[in-house]
C-alpha positions in Angstrom: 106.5 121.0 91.1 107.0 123.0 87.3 108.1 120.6 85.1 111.6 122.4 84.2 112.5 121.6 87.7 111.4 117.7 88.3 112.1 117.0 83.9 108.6 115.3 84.2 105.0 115.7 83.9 101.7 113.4 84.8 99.1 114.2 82.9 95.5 113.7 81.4 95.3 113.4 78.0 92.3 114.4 75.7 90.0 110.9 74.7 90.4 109.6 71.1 87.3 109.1 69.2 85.4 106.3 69.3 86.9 105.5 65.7 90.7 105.8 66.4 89.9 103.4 69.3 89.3 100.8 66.6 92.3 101.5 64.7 94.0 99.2 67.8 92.1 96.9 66.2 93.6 97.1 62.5 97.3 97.8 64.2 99.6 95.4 61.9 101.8 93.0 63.8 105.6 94.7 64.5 108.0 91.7 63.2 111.2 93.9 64.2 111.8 93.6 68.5 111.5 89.6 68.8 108.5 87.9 70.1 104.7 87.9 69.0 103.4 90.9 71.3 103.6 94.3 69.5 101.1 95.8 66.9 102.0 99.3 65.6 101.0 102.2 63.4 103.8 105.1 63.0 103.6 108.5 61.8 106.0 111.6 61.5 104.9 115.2 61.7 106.0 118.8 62.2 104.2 120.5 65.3 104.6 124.2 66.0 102.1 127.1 67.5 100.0 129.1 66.1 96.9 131.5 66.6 96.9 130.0 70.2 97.3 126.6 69.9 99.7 123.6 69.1 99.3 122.7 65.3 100.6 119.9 63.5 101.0 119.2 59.6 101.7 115.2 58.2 104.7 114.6 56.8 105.7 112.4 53.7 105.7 109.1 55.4 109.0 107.1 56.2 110.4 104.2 57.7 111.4 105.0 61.0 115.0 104.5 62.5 117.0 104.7 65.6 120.6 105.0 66.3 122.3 102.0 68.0 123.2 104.4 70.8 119.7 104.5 71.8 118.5 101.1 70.7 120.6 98.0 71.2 117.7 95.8 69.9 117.2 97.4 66.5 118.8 100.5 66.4 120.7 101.0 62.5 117.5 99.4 61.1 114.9 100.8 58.6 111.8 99.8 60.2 108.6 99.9 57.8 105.0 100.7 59.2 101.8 101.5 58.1 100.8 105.4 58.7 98.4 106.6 61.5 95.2 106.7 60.1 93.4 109.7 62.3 94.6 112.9 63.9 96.5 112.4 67.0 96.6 116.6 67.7 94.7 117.0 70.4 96.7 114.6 72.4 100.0 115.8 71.0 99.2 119.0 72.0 98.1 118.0 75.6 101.9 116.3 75.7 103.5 119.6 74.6 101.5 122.1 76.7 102.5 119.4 79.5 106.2 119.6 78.8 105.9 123.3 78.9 107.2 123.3 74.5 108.8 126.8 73.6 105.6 128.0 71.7 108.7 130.2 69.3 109.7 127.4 67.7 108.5 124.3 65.7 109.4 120.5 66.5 109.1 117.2 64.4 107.4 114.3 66.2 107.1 110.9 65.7 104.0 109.1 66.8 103.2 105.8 67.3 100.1 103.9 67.8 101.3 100.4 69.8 99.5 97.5 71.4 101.0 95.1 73.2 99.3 91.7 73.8 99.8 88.8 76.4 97.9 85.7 76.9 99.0 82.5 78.5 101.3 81.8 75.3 102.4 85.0 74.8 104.6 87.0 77.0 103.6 90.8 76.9 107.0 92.6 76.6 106.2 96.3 76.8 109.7 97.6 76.4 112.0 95.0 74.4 115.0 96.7 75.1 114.6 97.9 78.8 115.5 100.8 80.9 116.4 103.5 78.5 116.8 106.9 76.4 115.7 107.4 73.4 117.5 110.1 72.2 115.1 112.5 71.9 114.5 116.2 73.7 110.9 114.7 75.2 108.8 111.7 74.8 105.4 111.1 75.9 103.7 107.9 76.9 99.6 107.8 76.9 97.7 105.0 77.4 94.1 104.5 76.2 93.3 100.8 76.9 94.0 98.3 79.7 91.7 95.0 78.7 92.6 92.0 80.9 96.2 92.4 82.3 98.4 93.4 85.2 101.7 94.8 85.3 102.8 97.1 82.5 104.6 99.8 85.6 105.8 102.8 84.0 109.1 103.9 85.9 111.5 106.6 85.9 115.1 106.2 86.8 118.3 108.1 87.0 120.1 107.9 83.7 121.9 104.6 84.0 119.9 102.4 86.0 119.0 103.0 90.2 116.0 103.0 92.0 112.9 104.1 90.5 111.7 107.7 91.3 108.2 107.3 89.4 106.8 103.9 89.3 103.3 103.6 88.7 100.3 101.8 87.0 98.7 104.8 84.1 95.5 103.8 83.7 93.3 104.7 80.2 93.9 108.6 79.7 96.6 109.1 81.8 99.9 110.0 80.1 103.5 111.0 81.2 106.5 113.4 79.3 109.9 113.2 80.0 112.9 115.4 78.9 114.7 112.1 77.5 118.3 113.4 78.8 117.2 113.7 82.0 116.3 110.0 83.1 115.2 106.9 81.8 112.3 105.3 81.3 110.7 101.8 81.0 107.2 100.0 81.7 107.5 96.5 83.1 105.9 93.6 81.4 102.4 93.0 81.1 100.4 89.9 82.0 96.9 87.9 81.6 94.3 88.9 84.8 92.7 85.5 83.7 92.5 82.8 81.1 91.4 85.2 78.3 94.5 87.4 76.7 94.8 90.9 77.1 96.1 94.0 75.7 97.4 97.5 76.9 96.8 100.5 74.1 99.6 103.8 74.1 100.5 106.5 72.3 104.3 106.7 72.0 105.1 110.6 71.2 108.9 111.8 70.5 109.2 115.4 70.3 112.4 117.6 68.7 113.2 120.7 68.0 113.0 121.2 64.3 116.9 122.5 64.0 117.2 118.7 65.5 114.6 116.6 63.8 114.7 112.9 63.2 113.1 113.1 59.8 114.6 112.8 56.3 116.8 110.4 54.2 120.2 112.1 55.3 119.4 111.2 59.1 118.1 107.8 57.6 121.6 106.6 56.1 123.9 108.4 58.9 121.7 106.4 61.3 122.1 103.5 59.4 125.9 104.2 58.6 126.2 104.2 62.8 124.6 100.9 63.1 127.0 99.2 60.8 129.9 100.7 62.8 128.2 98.9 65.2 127.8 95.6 63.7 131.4 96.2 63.1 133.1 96.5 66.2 130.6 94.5 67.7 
C-alpha cells in the first residue's frame, strides 16, 4: 500500500559506519525528560534534491525547542545538546524517499542521535511523554542497536489514543516514517533480558517543509512565549 494512502512506511535504512556506531558511545546524558535513561546528540539541517538525490547542508547549531502543544513534558524549553558528529545523509535520505518527499522543494530536519538505557535500577523509558504528535509534517524512527533488552514496541494509533494499528518490535536497520498529522506514535518501555543493562540505539528524524521550518531564534522565543502561556494558565 503507497504511503500517501496508509500515511506510513516500514523501511530499511542504509547501515552507519562503524565510527558513528561509536558515537552511541560518547552520547551525553539528556537531563531534560526526568529519569536517568536518555543519552542524545541533536542536529538541524536543510535537506532538499538535487542532481538525483536527497542532499542535506548543516545548519548553525541551536538548542532545540518544542511547543507545549506537542510536548507536555518539556515543551516551552530551550533544550541544549551537543551536535551530531558524522553525516546522517544516507539514512535521511532513505526516510524521505520512504515518505515519498516532494523532490520540488526543500525541508529543515532535525536529527537526533538517542540511546536509551535500562538495567535493574534504571527504568528504560523510550518515550517520556507517551502516545503523541510532534508537530511535525513527517518523522522517522531508525534503530541501529538492540544490546540486552525487551520491549521498546513501536506503535501507531489514531490521533488521540485507540487501538494500535502498527505495533511491532524494529530490530537494528529497520526504520518507520509517519506523516505526524495523521496518527500518533509511541514505543513502549524497554527492559533488561538479564542481569547486565542494556540499551536500544535510534535515529529520531523530523522532517518540514522549508516555508514551515522549526529552525531560527524567531520560532525559538514564540515557542517559548507559548510555553509560558502555558505555565500561566496552567
Amino acid at each position: 500500500m503507497d504511503f500517501h494512502t496508509r500515511h506510513y512506511a516500514r523501511f530499511t535504512v542504509p547501515a552507519l559506519s562503524a565510527q558513528a556506531m561509536r558515537e552511541f558511545d560518547t552520547l551525553a546524558f539528556d537531563p531534560y525528560t526526568g529519569g536517568k535513561q536518555r543519552y542524545r546528540r541533536f542536529s538541524q539541517f536543510k535537506l532538499w534534491f538535487g542532481t538525483g538525490e536527497w542532499r542535506t547542508e548543516l545548519l548553525p547549531h541551536r538548542p532545540f525547542i518544542q511547543s507545549r502543544n506537542y510536548n507536555g513534558v518539556v515543551g516551552g524549553v530551550q533544550r541544549e545538546f551537543q551536535p551530531i558528529r558524522f553525516d546522517p545523509t544516507p539514512q535521511v535520505a532513505a526516510g524521505a524517499q520512504a515518505a515519498r518527499l516532494d523532490t520540488a522543494q526543500a525541508y529543515q530536519i532535525n536529527v537526533h542521535q538517542v540511546r536509551v538505557i535500562t538495567s535493574n535500577d534504571i527504568k528504560g523509558i523510550a518515550v517520556p511523554e507517551g502516545p503523541h504528535r510532534d508537530g511535525h509534517d513527517f518523522v522517522m524512527n531508525a534503530i541501529f542497536a538492540r544490546h540486552n533488552i525487551t520491549g521498546g514496541v513501536s506503535q501507531l494509533m489514531p490521533t488521540g489514543g485507540g487501538p494500535c494499528f502498527f505495533e511491532d518490535v524494529l530490530q537494528p536497520l529497520d526504520a518507520i516514517v509517519v506523516a505526524d498529522d495523521r496518527m500518533w506514535h509511541h514505543a513502549t518501555d524497554i527492559l533488561p533480558a538479564g542481569d547486565a543493562p542494556g540499551h536500544r540505539d535510534i535515529m529520531i528524524v523530523s522532517f518540514n517543509a522549508w516555508a514551515r521550518r522549526r529552525y531560527g531564534e524567531e520560532f525559538e522565543k514564540r515557542q517559548g512565549a507559548i510555553g509560558n502561556e502555558h505555565m500561566a494558565t496552567a
